[in-house]
C-alpha positions in Angstrom: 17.4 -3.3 5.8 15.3 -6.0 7.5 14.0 -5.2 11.0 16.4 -7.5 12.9 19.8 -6.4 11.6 18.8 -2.6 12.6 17.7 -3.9 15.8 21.2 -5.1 16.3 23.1 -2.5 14.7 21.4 0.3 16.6 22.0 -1.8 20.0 26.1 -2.1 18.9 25.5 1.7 18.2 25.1 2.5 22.0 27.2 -0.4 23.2 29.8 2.0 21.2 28.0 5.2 22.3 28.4 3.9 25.9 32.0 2.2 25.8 33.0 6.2 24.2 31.1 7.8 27.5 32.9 5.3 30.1 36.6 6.4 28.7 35.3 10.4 28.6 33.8 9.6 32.3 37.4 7.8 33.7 40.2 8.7 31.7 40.1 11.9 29.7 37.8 14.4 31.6 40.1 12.9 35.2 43.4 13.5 33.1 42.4 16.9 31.4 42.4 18.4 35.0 46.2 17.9 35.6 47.1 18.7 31.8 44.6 21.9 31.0 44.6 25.2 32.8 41.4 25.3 34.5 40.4 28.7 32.8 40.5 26.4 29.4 38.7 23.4 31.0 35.6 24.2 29.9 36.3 24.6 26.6 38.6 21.7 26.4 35.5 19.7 27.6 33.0 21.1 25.0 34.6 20.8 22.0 35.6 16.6 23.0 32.0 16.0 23.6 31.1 18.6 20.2 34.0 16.5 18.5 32.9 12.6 20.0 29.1 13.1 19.4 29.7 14.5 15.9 31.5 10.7 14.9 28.8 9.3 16.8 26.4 10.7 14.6 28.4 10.3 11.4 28.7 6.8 12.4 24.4 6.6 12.7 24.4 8.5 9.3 27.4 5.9 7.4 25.4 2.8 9.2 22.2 4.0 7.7 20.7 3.8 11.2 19.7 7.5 10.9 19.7 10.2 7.8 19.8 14.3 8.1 17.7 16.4 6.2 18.6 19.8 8.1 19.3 23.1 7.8 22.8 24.8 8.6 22.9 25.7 11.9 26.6 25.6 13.2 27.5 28.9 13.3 24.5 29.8 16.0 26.4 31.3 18.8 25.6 32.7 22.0 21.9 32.0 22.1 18.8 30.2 23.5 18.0 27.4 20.9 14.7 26.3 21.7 13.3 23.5 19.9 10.6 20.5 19.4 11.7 16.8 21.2 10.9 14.2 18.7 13.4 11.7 20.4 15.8 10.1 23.1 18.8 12.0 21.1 18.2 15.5 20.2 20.3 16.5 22.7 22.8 14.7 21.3 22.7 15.6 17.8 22.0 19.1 18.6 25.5 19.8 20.2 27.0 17.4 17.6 25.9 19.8 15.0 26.7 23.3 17.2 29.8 23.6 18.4 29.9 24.8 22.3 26.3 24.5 23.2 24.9 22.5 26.2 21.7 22.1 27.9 19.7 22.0 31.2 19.6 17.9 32.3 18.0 16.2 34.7 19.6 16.3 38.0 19.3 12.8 38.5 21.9 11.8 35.7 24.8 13.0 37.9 24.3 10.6 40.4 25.0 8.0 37.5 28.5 6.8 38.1 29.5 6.4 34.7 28.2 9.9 33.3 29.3 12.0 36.4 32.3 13.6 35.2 30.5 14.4 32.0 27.6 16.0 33.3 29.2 18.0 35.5 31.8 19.1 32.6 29.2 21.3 30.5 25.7 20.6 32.0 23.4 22.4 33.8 21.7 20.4 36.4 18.1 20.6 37.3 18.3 20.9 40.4 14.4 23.4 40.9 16.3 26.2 42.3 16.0 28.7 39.7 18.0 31.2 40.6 21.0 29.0 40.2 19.8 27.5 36.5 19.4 31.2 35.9 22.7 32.0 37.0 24.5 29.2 35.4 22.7 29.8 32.1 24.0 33.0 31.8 27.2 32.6 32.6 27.3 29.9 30.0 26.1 32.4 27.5 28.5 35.2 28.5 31.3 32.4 27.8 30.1 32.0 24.0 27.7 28.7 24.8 24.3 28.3 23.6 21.5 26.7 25.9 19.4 24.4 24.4 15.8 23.6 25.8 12.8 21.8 24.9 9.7 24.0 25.4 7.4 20.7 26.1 9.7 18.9 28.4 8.9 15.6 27.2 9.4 13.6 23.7 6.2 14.4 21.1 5.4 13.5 17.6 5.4 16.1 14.4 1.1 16.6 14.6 1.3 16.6 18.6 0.9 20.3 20.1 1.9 19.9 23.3 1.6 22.8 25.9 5.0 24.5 26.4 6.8 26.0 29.2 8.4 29.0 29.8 12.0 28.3 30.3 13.8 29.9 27.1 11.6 32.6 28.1 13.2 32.7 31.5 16.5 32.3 30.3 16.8 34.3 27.2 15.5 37.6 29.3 17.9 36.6 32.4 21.1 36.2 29.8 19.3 39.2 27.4 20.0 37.0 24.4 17.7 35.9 20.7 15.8 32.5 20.8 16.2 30.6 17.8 13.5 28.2 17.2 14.2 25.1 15.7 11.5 22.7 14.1 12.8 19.1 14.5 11.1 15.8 13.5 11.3 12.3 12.4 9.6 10.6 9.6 8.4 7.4 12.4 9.0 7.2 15.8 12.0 6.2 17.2 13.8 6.3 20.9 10.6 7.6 22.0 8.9 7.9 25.0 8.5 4.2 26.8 10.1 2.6 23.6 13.0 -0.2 23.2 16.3 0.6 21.5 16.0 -2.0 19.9 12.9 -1.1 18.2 14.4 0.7 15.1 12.2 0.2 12.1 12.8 -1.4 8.6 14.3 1.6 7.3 16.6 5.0 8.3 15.0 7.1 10.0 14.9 10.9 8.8 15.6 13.4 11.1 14.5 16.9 9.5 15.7 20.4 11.2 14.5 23.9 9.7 15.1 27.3 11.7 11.6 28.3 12.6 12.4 32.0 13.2 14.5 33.9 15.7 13.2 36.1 18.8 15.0 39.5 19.4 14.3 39.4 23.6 15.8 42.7 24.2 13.3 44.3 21.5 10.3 42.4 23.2 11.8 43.8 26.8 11.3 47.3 25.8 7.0 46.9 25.1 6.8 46.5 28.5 7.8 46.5 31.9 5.4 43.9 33.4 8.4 40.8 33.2 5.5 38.1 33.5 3.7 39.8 30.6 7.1 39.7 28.2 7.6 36.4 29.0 4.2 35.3 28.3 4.3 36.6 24.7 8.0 35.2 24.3 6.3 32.0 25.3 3.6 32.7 22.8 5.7 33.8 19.9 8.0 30.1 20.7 4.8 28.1 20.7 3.5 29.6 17.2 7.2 29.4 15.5 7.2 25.7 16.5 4.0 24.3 16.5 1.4 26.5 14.1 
């Protein structure tokens, strides 16, 4: 496909993409409140979003915008799902592909008028107090979610090692819960960091999953009862499933 018409069939893409988030943000998620008990809510909201970004993605895959070479990983349940960041929408095919799963985002997108409601529906915010991203993580867990994070906290490429953080760690001890790991890359860049939608390539890109290795957290709790030593290793173990 020459460069130009997947430059404009990827921009429709998220005119789409976006037109599909303004109806969530002002009509269904305002509506579901008055027509779903609020015990259901959250589930209500999850699988729509699950449900929505799963077309979206078939609709990337059909338009030849974006092909899957991945392993099965929809019945992962009730972990922390820690994975590499090769692009703008990992987040987005992630829960697309897992049913009930969310992730932490950046505080700042809640302030964004036409993605409040759906933030605030199955996110967890950002927000540097940790006690409350601890608390809400687990909570999410103990409700059958899974927590998605990106050990390098920012967008790298397949032979980039970048130094990882220690959230799924943090998480996965708090909630006592596995971490998958999840090796994800493209074939070329694209929706990376600092460039244009618009700049999609001559061809579909690949997107390629494979399940890296699971951590048992409780099993790792038990060597020791120095908490900044555990987590250390957990961080280690994370870092040589996904990047060695």
């Amino acid at each position: 496909m020459h460069k130009l018409n997947r430059s404009i069939l990827v921009l429709l893409s998220f005119a789409i993409f976006g037109a599909g988030a303004v109806i969530l943000n002002f009509t269904v998620f305002p509506l579901a409140k008055y027509f779903i008990k609020k015990e259901n809510l959250l589930y209500f909201y999850s699988d729509i979003i699950h449900k929505s970004w799963k077309w979206f993605v078939n609709w990337l895959i059909t338009t030849k915008v974006i092909r899957l070479n991945i392993e099965d990983i929809s019945t992962i349940k009730n972990k922390v799902i820690a994975a590499t960041h090769p692009s703008f929408i990992d987040v987005l095919i992630l829960i697309a592909l897992i049913p009930r799963t969310t992730c932490v985002v950046k505080h700042s997108l809640s302030k964004n008028p036409i993605l409040t409601n759906l933030i605030s529906s199955i996110f967890i915010l950002d927000n540097d107090n940790l006690d409350s991203i601890k608390s809400q993580t687990k909570m999410m867990i103990e409700k059958g979610f899974n927590i998605i994070i990106f050990p390098s906290g920012t967008r790298h490429r397949k032979n980039e090692f970048p130094k990882i953080k220690k959230g799924a760690g943090t998480i996965a001890m708090n909630a006592n819960v596995n971490i998958i790991c999840l090796k994800y890359h493209t074939d070329f860049d694209f929706l990376f960091i600092n460039q244009p939608i618009y700049e999609a390539g001559g061809k579909p890109v690949t997107y390629e999953l494979t399940i890296a290795g699971e951590i048992n957290t409780s099993e790792e709790m038990k060597k020791s009862d120095n908490e900044i030593a555990v987590k250390k290793n957990i961080t280690k173990m994370i870092e040589n499933m996904l990047y060695k």
